[in-house]
C-alpha positions as CSV (number, residue, x, y, z in Angstrom):
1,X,114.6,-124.1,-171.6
2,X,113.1,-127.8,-170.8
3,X,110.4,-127.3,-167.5
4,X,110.6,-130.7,-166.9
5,X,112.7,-131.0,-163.7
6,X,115.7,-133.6,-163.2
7,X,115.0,-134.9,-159.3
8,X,118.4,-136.3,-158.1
9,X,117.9,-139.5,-156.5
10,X,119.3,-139.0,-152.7
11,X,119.7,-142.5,-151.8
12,X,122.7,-143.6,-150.4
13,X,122.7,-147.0,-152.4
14,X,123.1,-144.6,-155.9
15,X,125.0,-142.4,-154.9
16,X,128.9,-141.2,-155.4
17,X,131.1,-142.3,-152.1
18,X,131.1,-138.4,-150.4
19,X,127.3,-138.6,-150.9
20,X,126.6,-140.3,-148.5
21,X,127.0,-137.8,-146.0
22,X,124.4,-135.6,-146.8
23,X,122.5,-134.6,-143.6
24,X,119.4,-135.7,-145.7
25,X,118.7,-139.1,-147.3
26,X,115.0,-138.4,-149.3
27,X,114.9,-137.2,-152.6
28,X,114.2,-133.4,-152.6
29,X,111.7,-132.1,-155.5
30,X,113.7,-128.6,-156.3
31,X,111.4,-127.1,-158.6
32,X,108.3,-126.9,-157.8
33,X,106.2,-127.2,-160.6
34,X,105.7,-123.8,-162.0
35,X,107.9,-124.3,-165.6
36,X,108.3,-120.1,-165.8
37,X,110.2,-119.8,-162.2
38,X,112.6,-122.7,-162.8
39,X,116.6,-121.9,-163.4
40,X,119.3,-124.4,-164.1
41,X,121.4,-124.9,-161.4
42,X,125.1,-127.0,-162.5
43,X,127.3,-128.4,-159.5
44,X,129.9,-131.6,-159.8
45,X,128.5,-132.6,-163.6
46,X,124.9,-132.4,-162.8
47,X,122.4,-130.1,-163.7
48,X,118.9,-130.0,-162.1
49,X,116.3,-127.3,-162.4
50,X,115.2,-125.3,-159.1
51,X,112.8,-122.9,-158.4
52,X,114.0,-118.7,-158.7
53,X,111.9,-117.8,-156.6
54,X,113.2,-119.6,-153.6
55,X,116.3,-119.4,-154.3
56,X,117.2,-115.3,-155.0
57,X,115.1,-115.3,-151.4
58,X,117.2,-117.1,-150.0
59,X,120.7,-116.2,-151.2
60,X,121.9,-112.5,-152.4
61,X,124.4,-114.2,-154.3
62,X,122.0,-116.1,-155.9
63,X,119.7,-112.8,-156.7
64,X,122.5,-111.3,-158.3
65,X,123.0,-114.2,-160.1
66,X,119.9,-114.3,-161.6
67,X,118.1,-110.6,-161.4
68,X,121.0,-108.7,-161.4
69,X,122.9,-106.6,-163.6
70,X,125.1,-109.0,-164.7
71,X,122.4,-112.2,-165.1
72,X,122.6,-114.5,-168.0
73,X,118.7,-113.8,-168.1
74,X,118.4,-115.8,-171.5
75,X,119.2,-118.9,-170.3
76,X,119.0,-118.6,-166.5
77,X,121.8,-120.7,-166.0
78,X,124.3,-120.9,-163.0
79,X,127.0,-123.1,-162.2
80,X,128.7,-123.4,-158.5
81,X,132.2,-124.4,-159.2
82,X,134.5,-125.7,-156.2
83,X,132.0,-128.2,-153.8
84,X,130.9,-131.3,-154.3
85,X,128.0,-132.8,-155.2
86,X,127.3,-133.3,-151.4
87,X,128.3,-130.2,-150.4
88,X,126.0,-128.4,-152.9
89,X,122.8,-130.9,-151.9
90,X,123.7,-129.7,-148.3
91,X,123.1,-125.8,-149.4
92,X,119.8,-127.0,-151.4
93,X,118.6,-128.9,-148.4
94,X,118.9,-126.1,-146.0
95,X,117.4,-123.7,-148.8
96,X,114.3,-125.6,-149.5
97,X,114.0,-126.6,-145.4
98,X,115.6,-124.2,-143.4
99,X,116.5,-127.3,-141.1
100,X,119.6,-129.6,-141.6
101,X,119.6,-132.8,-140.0
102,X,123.5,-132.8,-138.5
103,X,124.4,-133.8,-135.1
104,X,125.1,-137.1,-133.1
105,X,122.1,-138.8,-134.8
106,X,123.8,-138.3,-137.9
107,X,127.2,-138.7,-136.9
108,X,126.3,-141.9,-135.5
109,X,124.4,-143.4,-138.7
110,X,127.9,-143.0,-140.6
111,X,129.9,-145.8,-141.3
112,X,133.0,-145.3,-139.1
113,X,135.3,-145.4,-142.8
114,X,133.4,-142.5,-143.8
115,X,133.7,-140.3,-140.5
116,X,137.0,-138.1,-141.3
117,X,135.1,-137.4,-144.8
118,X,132.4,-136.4,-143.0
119,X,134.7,-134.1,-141.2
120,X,136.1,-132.5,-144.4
121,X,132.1,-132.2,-145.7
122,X,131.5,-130.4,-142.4
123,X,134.2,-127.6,-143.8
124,X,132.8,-127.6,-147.1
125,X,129.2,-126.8,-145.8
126,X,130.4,-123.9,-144.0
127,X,132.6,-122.8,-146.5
128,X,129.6,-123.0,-148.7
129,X,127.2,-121.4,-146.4
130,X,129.5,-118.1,-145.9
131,X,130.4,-117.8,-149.9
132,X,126.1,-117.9,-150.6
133,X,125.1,-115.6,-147.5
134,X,123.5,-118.2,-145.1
135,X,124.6,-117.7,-141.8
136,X,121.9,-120.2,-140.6
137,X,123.2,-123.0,-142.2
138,X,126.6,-122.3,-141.0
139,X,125.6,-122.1,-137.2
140,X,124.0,-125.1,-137.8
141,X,127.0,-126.9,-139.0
142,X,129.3,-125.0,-135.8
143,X,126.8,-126.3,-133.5
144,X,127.1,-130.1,-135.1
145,X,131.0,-130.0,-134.6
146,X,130.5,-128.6,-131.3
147,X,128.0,-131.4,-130.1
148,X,129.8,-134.3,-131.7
149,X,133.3,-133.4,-130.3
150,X,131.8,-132.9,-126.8
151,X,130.1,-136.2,-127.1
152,X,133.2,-137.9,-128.1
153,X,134.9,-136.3,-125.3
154,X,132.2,-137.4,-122.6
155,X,132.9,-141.1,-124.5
156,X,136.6,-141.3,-124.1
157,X,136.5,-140.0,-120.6
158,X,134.1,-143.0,-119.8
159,X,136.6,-145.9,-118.2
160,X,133.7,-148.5,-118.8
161,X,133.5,-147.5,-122.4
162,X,132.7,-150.3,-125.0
163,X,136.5,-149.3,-126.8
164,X,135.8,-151.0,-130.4
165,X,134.5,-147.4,-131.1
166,X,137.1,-145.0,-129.6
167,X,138.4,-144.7,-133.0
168,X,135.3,-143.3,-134.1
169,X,136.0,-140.9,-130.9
170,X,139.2,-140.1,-131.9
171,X,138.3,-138.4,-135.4
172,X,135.6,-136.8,-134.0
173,X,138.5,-135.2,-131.5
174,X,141.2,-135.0,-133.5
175,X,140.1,-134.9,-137.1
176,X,137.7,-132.6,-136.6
177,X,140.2,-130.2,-134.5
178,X,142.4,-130.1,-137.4
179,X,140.3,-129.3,-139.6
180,X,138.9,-126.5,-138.1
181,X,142.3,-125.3,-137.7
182,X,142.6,-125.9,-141.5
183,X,139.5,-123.8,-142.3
184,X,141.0,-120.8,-140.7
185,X,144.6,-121.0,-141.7
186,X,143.1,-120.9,-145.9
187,X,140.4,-119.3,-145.4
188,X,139.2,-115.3,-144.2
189,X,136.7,-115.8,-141.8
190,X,136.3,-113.2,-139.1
191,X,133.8,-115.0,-137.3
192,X,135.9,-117.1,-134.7
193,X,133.1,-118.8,-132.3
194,X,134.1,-122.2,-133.9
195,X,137.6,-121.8,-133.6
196,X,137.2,-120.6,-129.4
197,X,134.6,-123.4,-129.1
198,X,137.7,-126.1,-130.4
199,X,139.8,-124.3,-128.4
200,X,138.0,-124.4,-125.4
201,X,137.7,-128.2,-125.6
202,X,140.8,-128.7,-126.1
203,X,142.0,-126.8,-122.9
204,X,139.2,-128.2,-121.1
205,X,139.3,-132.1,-122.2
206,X,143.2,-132.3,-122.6
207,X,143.0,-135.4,-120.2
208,X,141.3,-137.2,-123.3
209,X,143.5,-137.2,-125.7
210,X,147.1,-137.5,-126.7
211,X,148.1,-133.7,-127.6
212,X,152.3,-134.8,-126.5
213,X,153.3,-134.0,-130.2
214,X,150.9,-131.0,-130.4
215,X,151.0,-128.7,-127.5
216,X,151.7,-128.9,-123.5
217,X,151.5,-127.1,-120.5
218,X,154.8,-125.7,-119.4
219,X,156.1,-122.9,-117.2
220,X,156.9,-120.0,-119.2
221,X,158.4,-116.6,-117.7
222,X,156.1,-113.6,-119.4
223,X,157.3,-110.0,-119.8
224,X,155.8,-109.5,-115.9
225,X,158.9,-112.0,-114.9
226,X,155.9,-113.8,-113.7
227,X,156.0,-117.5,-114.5
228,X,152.9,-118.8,-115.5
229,X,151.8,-122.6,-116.4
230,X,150.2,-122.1,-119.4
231,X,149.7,-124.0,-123.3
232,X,152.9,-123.9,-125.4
233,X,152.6,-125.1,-128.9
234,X,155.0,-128.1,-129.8
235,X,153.9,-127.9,-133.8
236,X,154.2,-124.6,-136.1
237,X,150.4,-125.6,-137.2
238,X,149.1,-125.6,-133.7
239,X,150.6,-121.9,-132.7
240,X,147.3,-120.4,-133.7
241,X,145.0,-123.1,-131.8
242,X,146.8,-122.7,-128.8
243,X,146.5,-118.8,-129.1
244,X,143.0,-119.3,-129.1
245,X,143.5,-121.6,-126.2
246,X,145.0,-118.7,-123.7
247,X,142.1,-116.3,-125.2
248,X,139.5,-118.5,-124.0
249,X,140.8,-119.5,-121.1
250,X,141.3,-116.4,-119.6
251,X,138.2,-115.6,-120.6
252,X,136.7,-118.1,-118.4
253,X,138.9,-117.1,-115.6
254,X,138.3,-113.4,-115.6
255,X,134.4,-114.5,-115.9
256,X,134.8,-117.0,-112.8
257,X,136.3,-113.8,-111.0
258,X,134.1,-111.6,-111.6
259,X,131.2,-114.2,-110.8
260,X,129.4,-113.3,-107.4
261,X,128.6,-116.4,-106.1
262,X,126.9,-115.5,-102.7
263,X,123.8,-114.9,-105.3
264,X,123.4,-118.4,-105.1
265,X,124.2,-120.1,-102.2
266,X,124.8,-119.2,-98.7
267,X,128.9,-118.7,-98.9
268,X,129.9,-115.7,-98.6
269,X,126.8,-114.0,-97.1
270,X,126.9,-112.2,-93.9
């Protein structure tokens, strides 16, 4: 095997359309130098070498891959089928840095026709980040969506807003709800925090945005016979989102409840 490393060139101007979200925009050197601890790593019709080392630390997939029983350990090859060549910088990245650079900043430096792709790359990161064992990477990307749907939110809610961006606003609301709906409806993934974040959002910023085809509050009678105005789901595709909704709303009642607010302030002290 050849040590001599190919460095892919991580500038925007050269790059396929999708890879110009990558959280990163500065080449990466993968391989470090040593020729004996490089592997070939093969993603989207590219091949680059990247150091062993780092990597089987960093992934157990990727130490199986390579030191386990069932490694190619001639050739040290290993191909990630299924991500794009975005996606698959994105796991590299956060490998080699431990720190992706998502979040309004970079939400904000996209062109506005890119922004529902960026959505979509959000999804692929965390898909990518739960197949390879990196549960860093993946709160990093939960946080991101988190951040730049509130910030959206606080935008549209603004009447003095400068409106030639509200689309912009609008797929960071909407775009990105349904996609996280998407992620869970085709995907197993027992962690819900992202989905009861979106959820909570939703209930709490409903003012914001049009959800008339989606869901609605409405009186409905429960099993009690008590008639409560609560979310109702207007769409099939929305029944599990608005699920989530009642969860996480009642969550934040029972909490509110429960809260002893005498602690601090003077209401309610004798």
């Amino acid at each position: 095997m050849s040590s001599t490393s190919h460095v892919p060139n991580i500038n925007p101007t050269n790059m396929d359309r999708t890879s110009v979200l990558v959280s990163h925009t500065e080449p990466r050197l993968y391989h470090n130098g040593v020729a004996s601890e490089g592997v070939r790593l093969s993603f989207a019709g590219e091949s680059i070498v990247v150091n062993k080392t780092v990597l089987t630390n960093a992934s157990e997939v990727f130490a199986a891959a390579f030191n386990g029983h069932f490694s190619n350990t001639a050739t040290q090859e290993y191909t990630i089928e299924g991500y794009s060549r975005s996606t698959v910088l994105e796991l590299l990245n956060h490998i080699y840095d431990t720190n992706t650079d998502f979040g309004i900043i970079w939400w904000e430096s996209l062109d506005d026709a890119v922004k529902k792709e960026a959505c979509y790359h959000l999804r692929e990161v965390l898909l990518i980040a739960d197949e390879y064992g990196l549960p860093e990477l993946g709160e990093q990307v939960r946080m991101a969506i988190v951040e730049i749907r509130e910030n959206a939110y606080s935008k549209l809610g603004y009447s003095g807003r400068d409106r030639t961006h509200d689309a912009a606003h609008n797929i960071a609301v909407n775009t990105m709800r349904d996609m996280v709906i998407d992620l869970y409806k085709n995907n197993y993934i027992p962690d819900m925090s992202l989905m009861e974040d979106v959820a909570w959002q939703c209930a709490y910023n409903s003012l914001y945005e049009d959800h008339s085809a989606m869901y609605q509050k409405a009186d409905v009678e429960g099993p009690d016979h008590v008639t409560r105005n609560q979310w109702v789901a207007k769409a099939p595709e929305y029944e599990e989102l608005v699920r989530v909704m009642h969860l996480v709303e009642d969550r934040h009642i029972d909490f509110d409840d429960d809260y002893d607010y005498s602690e601090d302030s003077g209401f309610g002290r004798d």
